[in-house]
C-alpha positions in Angstrom: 8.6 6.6 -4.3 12.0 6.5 -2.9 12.3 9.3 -0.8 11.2 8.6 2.6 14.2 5.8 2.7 16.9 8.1 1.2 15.6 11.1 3.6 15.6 8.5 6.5 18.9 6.9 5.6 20.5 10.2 5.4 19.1 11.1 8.9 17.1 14.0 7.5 14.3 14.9 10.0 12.4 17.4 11.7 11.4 21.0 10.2 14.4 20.0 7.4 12.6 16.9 6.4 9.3 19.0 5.9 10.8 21.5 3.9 12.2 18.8 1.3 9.6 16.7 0.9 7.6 20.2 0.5 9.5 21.0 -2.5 8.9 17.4 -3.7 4.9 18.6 -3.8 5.4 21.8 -5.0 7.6 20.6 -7.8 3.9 19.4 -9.5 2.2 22.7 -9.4 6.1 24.0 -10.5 6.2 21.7 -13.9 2.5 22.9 -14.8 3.4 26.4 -14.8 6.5 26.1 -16.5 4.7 23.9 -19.3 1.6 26.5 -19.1 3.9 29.4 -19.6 6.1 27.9 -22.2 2.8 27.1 -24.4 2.0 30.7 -24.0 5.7 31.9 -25.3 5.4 29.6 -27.7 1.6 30.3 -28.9 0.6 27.1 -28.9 -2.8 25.6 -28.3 -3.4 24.6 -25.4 -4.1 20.8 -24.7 -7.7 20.2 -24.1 -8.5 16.6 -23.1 -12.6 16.8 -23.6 -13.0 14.7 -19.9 -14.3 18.1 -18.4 -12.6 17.4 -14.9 -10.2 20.2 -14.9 -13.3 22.9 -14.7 -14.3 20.9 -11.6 -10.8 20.7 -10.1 -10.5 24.9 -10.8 -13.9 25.7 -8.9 -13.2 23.1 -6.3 -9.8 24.5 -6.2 -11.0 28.6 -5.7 -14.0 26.8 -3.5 -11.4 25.7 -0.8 -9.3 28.9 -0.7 -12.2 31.1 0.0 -13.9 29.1 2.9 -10.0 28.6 4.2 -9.7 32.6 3.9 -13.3 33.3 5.4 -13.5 30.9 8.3 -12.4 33.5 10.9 -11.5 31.0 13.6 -8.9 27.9 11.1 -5.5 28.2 10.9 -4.4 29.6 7.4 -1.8 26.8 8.0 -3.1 23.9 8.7 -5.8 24.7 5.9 -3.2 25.6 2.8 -1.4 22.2 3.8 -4.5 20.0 3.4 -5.6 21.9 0.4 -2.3 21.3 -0.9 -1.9 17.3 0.3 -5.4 16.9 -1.4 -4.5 18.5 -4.9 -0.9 19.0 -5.4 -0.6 15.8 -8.1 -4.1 17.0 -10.4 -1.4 19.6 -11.4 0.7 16.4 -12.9 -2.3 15.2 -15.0 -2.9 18.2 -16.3 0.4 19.0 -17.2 1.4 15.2 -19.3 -0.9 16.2 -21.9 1.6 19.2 -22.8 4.5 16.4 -22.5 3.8 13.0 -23.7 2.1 14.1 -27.3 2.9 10.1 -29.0 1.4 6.8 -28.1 5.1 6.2 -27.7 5.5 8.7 -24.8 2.8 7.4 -22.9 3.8 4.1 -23.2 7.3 5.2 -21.7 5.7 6.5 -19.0 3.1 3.7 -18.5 6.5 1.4 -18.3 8.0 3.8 -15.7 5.4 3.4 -13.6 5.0 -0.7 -14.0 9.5 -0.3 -13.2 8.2 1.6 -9.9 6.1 -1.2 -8.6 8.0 -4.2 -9.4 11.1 -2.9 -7.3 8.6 -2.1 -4.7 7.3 -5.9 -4.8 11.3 -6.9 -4.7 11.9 -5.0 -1.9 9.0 -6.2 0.2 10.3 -9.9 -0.3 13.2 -8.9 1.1 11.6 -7.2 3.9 9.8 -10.3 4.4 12.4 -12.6 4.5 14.3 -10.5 6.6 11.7 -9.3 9.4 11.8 -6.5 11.5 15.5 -5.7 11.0 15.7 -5.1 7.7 12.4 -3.1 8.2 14.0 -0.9 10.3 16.9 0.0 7.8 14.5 1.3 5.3 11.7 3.6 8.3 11.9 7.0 7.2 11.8 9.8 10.1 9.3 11.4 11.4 8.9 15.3 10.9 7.7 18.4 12.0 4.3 20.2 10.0 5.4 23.7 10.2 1.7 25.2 8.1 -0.1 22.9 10.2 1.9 23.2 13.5 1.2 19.4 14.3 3.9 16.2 14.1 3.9 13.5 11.3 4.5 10.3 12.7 4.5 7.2 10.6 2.7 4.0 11.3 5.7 2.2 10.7 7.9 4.2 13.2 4.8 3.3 16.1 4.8 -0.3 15.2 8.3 -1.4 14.1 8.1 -4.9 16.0 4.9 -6.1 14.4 5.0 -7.9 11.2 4.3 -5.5 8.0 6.4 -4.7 5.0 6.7 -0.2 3.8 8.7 -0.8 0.8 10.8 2.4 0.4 6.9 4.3 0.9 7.7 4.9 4.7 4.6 2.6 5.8 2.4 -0.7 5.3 -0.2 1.8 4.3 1.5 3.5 1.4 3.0 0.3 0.5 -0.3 -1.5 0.4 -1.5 1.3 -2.2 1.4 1.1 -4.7 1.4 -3.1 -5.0 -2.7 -2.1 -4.9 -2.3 -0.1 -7.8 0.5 -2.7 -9.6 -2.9 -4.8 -9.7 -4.9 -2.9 -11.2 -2.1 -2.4 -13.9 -2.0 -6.3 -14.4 -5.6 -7.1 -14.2 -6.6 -4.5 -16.5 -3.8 -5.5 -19.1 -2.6 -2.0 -19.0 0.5 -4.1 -18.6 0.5 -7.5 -20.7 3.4 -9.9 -19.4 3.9 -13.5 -18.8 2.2 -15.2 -16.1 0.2 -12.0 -15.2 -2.2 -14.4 -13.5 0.4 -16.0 -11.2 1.9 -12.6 -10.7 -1.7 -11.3 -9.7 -2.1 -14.1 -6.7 1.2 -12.9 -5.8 0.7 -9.4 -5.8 -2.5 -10.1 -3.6 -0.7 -12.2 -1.1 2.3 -9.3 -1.1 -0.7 -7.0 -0.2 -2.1 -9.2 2.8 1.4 -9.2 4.2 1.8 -5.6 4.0 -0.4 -5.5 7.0 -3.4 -3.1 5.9 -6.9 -5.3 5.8 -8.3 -2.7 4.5 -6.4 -2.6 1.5 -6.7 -6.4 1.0 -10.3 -6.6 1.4 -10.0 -3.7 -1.4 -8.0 -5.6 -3.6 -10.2 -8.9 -3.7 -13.4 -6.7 -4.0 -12.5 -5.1 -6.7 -10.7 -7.9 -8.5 -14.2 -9.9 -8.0 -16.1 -6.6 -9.4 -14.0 -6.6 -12.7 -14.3 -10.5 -13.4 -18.0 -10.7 -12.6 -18.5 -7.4 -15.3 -16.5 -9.2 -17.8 -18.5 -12.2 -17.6 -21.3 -13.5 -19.8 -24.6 -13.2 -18.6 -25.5 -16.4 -17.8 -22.5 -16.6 -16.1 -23.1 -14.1 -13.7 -26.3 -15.4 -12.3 -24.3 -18.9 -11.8 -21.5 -16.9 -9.8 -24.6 -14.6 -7.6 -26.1 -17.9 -6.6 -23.5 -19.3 -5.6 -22.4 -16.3 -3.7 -25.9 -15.8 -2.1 -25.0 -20.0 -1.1 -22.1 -20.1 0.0 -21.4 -16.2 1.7 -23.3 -17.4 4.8 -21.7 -20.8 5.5 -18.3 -18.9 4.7 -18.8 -16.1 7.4 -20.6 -18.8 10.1 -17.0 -20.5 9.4 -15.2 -17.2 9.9 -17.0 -16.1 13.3 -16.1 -19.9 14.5 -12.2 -19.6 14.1 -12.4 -15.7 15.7 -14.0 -16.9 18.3 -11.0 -19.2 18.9 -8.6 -16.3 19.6 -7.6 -13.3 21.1 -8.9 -9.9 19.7 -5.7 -8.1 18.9 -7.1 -4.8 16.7 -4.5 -5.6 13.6 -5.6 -8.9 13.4 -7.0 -10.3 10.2 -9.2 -13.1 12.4 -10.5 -9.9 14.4 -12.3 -8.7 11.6 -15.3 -10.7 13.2 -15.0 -10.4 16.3 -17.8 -8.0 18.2 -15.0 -6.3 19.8 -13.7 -4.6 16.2 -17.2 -3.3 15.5 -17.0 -1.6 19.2 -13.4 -0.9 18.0 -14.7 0.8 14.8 -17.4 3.3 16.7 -14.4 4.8 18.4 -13.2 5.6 14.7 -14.4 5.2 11.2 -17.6 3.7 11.9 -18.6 6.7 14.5 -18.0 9.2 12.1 -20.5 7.7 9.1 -23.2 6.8 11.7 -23.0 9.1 14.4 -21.3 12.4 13.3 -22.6 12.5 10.5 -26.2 12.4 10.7 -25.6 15.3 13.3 -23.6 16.9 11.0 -25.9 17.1 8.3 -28.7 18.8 10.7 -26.8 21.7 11.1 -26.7 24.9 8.2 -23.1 24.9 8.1 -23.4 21.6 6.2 -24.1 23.7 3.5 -20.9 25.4 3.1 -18.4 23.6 5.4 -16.0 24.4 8.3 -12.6 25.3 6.7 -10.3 21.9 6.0 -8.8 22.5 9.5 -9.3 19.2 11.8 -8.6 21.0 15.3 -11.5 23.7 14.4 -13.6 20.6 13.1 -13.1 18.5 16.3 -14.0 22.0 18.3 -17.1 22.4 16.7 -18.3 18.5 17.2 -17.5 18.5 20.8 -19.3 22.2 21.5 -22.1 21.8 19.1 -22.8 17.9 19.1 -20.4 16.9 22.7 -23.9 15.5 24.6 -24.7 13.3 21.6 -21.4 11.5 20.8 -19.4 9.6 22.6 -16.4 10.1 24.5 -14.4 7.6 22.6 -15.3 9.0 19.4 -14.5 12.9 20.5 -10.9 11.4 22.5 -9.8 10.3 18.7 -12.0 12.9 16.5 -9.2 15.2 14.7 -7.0 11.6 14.2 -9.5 9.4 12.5 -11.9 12.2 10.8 -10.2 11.5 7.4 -10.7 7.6 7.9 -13.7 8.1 6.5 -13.3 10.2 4.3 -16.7 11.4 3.5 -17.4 12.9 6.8 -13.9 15.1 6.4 -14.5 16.4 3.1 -18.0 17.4 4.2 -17.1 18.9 7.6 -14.1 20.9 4.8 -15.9 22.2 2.7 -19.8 21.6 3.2 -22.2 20.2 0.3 -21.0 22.6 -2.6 -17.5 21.7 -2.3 -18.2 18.2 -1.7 -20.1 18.6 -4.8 -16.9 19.7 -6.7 -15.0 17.3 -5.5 -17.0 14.4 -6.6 -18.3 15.9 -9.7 -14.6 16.1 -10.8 -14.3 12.1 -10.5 -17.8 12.3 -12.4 -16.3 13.3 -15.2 -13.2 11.2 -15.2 -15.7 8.0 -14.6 -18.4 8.8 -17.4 -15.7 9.8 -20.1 -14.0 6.5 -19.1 -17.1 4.5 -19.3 -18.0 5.6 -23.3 -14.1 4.7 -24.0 -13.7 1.1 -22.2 -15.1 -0.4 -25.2 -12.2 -2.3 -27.3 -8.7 -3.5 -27.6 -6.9 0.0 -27.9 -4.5 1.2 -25.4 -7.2 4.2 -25.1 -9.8 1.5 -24.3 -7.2 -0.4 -21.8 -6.1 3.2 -20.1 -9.8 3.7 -19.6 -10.7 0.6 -17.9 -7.6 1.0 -15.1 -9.2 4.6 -15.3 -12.2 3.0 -13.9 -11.1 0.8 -11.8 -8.7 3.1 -10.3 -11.4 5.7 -9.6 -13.5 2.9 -8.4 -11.0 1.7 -5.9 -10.2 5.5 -4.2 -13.8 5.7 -3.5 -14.1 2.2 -2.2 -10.5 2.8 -0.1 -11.7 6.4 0.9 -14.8 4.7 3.2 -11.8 3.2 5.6 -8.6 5.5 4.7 -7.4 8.4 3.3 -6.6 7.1 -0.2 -7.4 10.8 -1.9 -4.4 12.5 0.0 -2.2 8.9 0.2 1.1 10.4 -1.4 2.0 7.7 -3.4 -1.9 6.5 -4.8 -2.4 10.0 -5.6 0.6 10.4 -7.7 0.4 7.3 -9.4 -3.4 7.7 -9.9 -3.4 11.5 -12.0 0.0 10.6 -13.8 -2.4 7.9 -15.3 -5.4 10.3 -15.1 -2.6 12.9 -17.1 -1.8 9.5 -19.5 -5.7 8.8 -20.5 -6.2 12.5 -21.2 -2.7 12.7 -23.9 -4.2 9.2 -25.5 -7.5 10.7 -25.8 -6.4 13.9 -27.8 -4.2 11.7 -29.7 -6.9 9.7 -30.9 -8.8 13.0 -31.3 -6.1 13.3 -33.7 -4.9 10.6 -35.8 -7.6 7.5 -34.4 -5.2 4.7 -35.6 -2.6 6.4 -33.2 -4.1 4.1 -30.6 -5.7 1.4 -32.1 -3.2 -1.6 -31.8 -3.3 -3.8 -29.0 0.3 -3.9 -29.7 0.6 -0.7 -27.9 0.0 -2.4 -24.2 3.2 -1.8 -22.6 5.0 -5.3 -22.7 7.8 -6.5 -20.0 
């Protein structure tokens, strides 16, 4: 979580900068295979969680190698890159299960990551309080893709004079995602501290001035989803009434103060304005309701394109070029995995899409029979949940399944559920103390 302002600090950029955060990716895949090899040596058994998602991840896995290797016209490149960005930290959550064996271990781990996001929440404050300038002094540097043959350029690097806070992450984006997924810790009382509902407002505020609506709008959504599940029955009606009351005065309000001011895109006011809906069909928007649809007429739905975006924008502007818009073909390969959907579909067609979400099937049902309880299992499988629940949510505006910092933090606790699951499998008192929420 530290490495884009250490690389940038040092002034490591360019093909360098690509190779060593390449190694950082590869180190996942590198840990499994040691820990895979070691339990072979060593003929042990081999960890076996009973969630079922690794079957999915293995097909989907072979699945995206063979249409990379048959479509005649992708760069091998550009599509080992994306297959890797997309999986390179399932390899993590298989491999904890082989490390953290106690309740004890997991809860180091669980602690790690909680350490992680509260120096990320200090250095934002001091981001904040220092504006732009201290900004600057943690940017990372922009890099050369040499699979993919294409130029990483990071939001923050574009947009250094606007207000927006990166963390050490390397943008608002990134940043948004970790204090995101710091929320989900606290709310879910995978963490149990003092204050934790103080801290929560703060968190959420932390995330608004990070700059990324769409993370915000996230973050209140699926706060509201968790409290209105937990409530009693009677309850909920009281809160949908009031919603179905008061949601239409509160967005007549809304529409009354954009109207007031200037559409600028990053905005939060400009969020109901008509000129960000226009905005949108350029974008995100475009590619659920006009690609799409078009997309889904044509055969090769069935077994997808090859994950590379340059052959995917070719084939929209030669197959569907009369039917969309110029504005949406001018920024096709740059905002295709905006919604992500569309990309993963256009990747790897209807089977592999399939896969993909077939694997998050089986994370979400086995989480769903465990939620019930006080248990750190039961606690580890409602952040599960709402973890899960938030990627797909984020995934309709952003590319939260290949966001480097989500993704690692999201199968390290995918690898954690999975080691307190086969120690309850076990020894079932392992995990049956509520005294076993990690504390701070």
């Amino acid at each position: 979580m530290f490495q884009e302002a250490v690389f940038g600090s040092l002034g490591v950029s360019g093909v360098t900068l690509f190779l060593m955060r390449a190694l950082v990716d590869m180190l996942s895949i590198l840990i499994f295979l040691y820990a895979f090899f070691r339990n072979i040596v060593d003929a042990r058994p081999f960890p076996i969680s009973g969630i079922g998602y690794e079957r999915f991840f293995i097909l989907f896995l072979i699945y995206s190698i063979f249409i990379s290797a048959i479509s005649i016209n992708s760069n091998l490149g550009a599509n080992f890159a994306e297959i890797l960005v997309l999986n390179r930290f399932v390899f993590i959550a298989i491999t904890i299960p082989f490390i953290a064996t106690s309740t004890q271990k997991v809860e180091r781990l669980l602690k790690f990551l909680w350490i992680m996001v509260v120096l990320q929440i200090a250095l934002g404050v001091i981001q904040e309080i220092g504006g732009p300038s201290v900004v600057e002094f943690f940017k990372p540097n922009d890099y050369n893709n040499l699979l993919a043959g294409s130029e990483r350029s990071f939001t923050s690097n574009r947009g250094i004079d606007r207000r927006m806070l990166i963390g050490s992450l390397g943008d608002f984006i990134s940043y948004g995602y970790i204090l995101f997924f710091g929320l989900l810790l606290l709310i879910s009382k995978a963490v149990n501290i003092k204050y934790s509902k103080v801290l929560t407002i703060f968190i959420l505020a932390m995330i608004f001035l990070a700059g990324s609506r769409i993370i915000f709008l996230a973050s209140l959504l699926t706060c509201f989803v968790y409290i209105y599940l937990r409530m009693r029955k009677r309850n909920k009606i009281v809160v949908l009434f009031l919603l179905i009351f008061l949601m239409p005065p509160a967005l007549i309000s809304m529409l009354e103060l954009a109207a007031g001011v200037e559409f600028k895109y990053n905005s939060f006011l400009s969020l109901f304005k008509p000129e960000f809906v226009q905005a949108l069909m350029s974008q995100r928007l475009g590619h659920l309701v006009l690609y799409l649809p078009e997309l889904l007429k044509d055969p090769i739905v069935i077994v997808g394109l090859s994950p590379d975006k340059l052959l995917v924008e070719t084939y929209a502007v030669e197959k569907h070029g009369d039917v969309l818009p110029y504005v949406l073909l001018a920024t096709f390969s740059g905002t295709l995995e905006d919604f992500y959907p569309a990309a993963l579909i256009s990747y790897y067609g209807l089977i592999g899409s399939f896969l993909f979400y077939g694997m998050y099937y089986r994370i979400m049902r086995t989480a769903w029979a465990d939620k019930s309880g006080s248990s750190l299992l039961a606690t580890m499988s409602r952040s599960i949940l709402l973890m899960s629940f938030a990627m797909h949510a984020l995934s309709l505006g952003n590319q939260s399944f290949e966001n480097r910092g989500l993704s690692l933090v999201f199968w390290v606790c995918i690898g954690l559920y999975s080691s307190l699951r086969m120690i309850s499998m076990r020894s079932p008192k392992a995990v049956e103390t509520t005294k076993s929420k990690v504390e701070g």
